[in-house]
N, C-alpha and C positions, 0 to 999 in steps of 0.2 A: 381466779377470774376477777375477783374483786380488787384486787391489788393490777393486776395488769390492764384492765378494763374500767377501772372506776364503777364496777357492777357494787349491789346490794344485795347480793345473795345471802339466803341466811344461813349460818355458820355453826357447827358444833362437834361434839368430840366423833371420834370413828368414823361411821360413813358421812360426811357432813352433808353431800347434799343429798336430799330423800327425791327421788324420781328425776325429774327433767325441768330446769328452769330456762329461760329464756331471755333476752334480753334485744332491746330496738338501739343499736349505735348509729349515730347522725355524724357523717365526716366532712368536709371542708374540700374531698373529692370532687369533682365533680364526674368521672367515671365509674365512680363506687360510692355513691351518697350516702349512702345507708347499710349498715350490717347489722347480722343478726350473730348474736352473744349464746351460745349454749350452753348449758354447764350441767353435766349427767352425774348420778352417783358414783358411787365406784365399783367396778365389776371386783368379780371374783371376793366378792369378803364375806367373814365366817357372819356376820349379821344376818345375811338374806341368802345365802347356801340353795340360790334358784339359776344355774348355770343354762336352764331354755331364759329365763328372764334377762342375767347378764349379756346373751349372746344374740337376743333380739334388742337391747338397749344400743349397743356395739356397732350393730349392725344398719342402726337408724341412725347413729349420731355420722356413720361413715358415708351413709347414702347420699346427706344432704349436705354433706360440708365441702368446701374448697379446703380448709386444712384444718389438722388434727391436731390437740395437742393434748400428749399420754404422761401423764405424772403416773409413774411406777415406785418412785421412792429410790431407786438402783435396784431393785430388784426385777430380775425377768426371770418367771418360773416358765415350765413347759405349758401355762394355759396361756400364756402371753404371745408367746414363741408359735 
């Protein structure tokens, strides 16, 4: 998100981000002035092994978004699928 978005999110090894950051983007639209920048942890890792937690995380970033986007690495296990 930082790199694609020009965000400041803070950054480190494993699960880099810890809970739910957000972010206010101002555009030059004028149909769409404004967006909102989410940036979640990452489901499924052996760090926080809370799969009600990852799957209410999952399930808030999909309720409120127009679109998603899933960094898996190339991998898709069956909790992905």
């Amino acid at each position: 998100m930082n790199y694609l978005y020009g965000a400041k999110f803070a950054v480190s090894a494993g699960r880099c981000t810890k809970g739910l950051n957000a972010m206010l983007l101002t555009t030059n639209y004028p149909e769409l002035p404004n967006i909102i920048i989410l940036d979640s942890e990452g489901i499924f890792s052996m760090e926080r092994n809370d799969s009600k937690y990852d799957k209410r995380l999952a399930i808030f970033c999909m309720s409120i978004s127009n679109l998603l986007i899933i960094n898996i690495k190339g991998e898709i296990n069956q909790e992905v699928s």
